[in-house]
C-alpha positions in Angstrom: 29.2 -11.9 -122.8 27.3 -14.2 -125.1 27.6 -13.5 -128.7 24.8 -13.4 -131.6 22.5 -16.2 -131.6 23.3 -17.2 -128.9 20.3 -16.0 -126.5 18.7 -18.7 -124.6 21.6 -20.6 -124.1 24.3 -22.2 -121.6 28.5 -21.0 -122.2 29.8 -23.1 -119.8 32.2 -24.6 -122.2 34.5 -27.0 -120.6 34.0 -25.6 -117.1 33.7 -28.2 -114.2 34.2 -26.0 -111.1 31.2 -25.8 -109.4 30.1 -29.8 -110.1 33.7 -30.3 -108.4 32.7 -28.3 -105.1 29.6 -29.5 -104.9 31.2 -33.0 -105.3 34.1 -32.3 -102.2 31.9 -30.8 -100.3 29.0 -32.5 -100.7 26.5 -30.1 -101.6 22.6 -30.3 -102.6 22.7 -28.3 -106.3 19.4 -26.7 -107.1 19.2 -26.1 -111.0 17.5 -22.8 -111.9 16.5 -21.7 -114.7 15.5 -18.1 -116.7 14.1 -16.9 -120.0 13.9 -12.9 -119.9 17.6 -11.9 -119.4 18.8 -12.0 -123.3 16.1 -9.8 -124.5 16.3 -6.8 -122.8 19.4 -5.9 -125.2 20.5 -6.4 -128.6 23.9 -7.4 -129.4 25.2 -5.1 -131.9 28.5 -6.3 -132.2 29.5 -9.8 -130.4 33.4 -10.0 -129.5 33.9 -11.7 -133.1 32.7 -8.8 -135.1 34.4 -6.3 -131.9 38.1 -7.7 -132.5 37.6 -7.3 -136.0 37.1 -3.3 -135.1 39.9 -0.8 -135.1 38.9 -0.1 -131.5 39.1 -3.7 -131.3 41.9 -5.3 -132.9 44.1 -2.6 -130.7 42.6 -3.6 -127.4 43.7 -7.0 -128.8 47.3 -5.5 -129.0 47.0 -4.2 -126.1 46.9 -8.0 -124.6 43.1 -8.6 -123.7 41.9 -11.9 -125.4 39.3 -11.3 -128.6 36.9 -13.7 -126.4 37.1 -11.3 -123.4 36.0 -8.7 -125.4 32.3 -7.6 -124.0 29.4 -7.1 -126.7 28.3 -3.7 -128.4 25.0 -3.9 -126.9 21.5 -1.4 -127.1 18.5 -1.8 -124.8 15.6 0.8 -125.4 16.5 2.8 -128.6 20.1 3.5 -128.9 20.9 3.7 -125.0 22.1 1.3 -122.4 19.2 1.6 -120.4 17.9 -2.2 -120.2 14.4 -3.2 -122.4 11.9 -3.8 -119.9 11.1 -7.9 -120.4 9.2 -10.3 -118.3 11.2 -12.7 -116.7 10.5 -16.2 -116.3 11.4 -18.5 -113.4 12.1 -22.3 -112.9 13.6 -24.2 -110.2 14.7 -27.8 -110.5 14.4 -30.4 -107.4 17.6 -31.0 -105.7 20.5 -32.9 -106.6 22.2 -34.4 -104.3 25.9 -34.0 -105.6 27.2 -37.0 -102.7 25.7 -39.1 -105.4 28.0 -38.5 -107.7 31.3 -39.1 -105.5 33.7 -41.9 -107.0 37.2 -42.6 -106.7 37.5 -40.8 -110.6 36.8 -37.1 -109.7 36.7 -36.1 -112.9 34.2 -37.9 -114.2 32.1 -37.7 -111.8 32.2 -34.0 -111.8 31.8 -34.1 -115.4 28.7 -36.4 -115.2 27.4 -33.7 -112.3 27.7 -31.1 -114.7 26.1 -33.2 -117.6 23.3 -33.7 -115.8 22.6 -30.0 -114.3 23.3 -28.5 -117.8 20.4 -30.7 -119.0 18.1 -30.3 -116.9 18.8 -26.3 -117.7 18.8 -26.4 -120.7 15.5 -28.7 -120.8 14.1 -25.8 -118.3 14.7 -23.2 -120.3 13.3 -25.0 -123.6 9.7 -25.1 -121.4 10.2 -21.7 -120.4 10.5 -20.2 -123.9 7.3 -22.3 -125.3 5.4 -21.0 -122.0 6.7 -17.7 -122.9 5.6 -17.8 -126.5 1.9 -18.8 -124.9 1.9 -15.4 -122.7 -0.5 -13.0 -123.9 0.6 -10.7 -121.1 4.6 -10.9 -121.9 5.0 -7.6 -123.7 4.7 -4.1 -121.1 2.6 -2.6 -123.6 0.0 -5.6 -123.7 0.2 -5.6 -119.4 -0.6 -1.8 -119.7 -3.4 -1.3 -121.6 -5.0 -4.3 -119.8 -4.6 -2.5 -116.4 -5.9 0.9 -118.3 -8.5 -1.1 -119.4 -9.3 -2.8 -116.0 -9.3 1.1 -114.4 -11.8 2.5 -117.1 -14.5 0.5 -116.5 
């Protein structure tokens, strides 16, 4: 549901939910990580553009939220059918979320959170420049290696 621009990126918002479970029930929270995901579609039109539609200003009407609204998306050619795209994979080391337990819930979830979402979004920073140093990301590049490899 993410809109233009914003590939590669967390939506979290204000969100605090799973920081607070892990907190209550004292939970180990692995961050994780991906770069891959965002590319195998284009967004056509993001809900902003959508709601702005006929179709969408009267699903608006109709009472479903603007921000609800999914994306007008396209994978390979016009069709829905998902762009083949490597996918890259990080794990983070544990974090213990019993750390974070205080008398203020809040804020501890909140500084929980703070600290998954930037180790996250740290992950997937390294993830995009390991991507960019790929030489085997595209299919097409994998595949006339391995036809390659089989001619000879």
């Amino acid at each position: 549901m993410k809109r233009q621009g914003e590939q590669h990126t967390l939506r979290w918002k204000k969100r605090i939910g799973f920081a607070r479970m892990a907190i209550e029930n004292k939970c180990t929270v692995v961050p994780f990580s991906t770069v891959g995901a965002d590319d195998c579609y284009d967004i056509l039109y993001d809900n902003n553009r959508f709601s702005k539609t006929r179709i969408g200003r009267w699903l608006v009407s109709r009472g479903i939220k603007a921000e609800e609204l999914p994306p007008l998306i396209k994978g390979v050619g016009p069709t829905l059918i998902p762009r083949p795209e490597k996918m890259y994979f990080r794990f983070h080391g544990p974090i213990h979320a019993e750390n974070y337990y205080s008398i203020d819930s809040e804020a501890a979830a909140w500084a929980l959170r703070t600290e998954v979402e930037r180790i996250v979004e740290g992950r997937i920073s390294d993830l995009l420049l390991e991507r960019a140093k790929d030489d085997g990301r595209f299919l097409h590049s994998r595949l006339i290696k391995k036809i390659n490899l089989a001619l000879k």
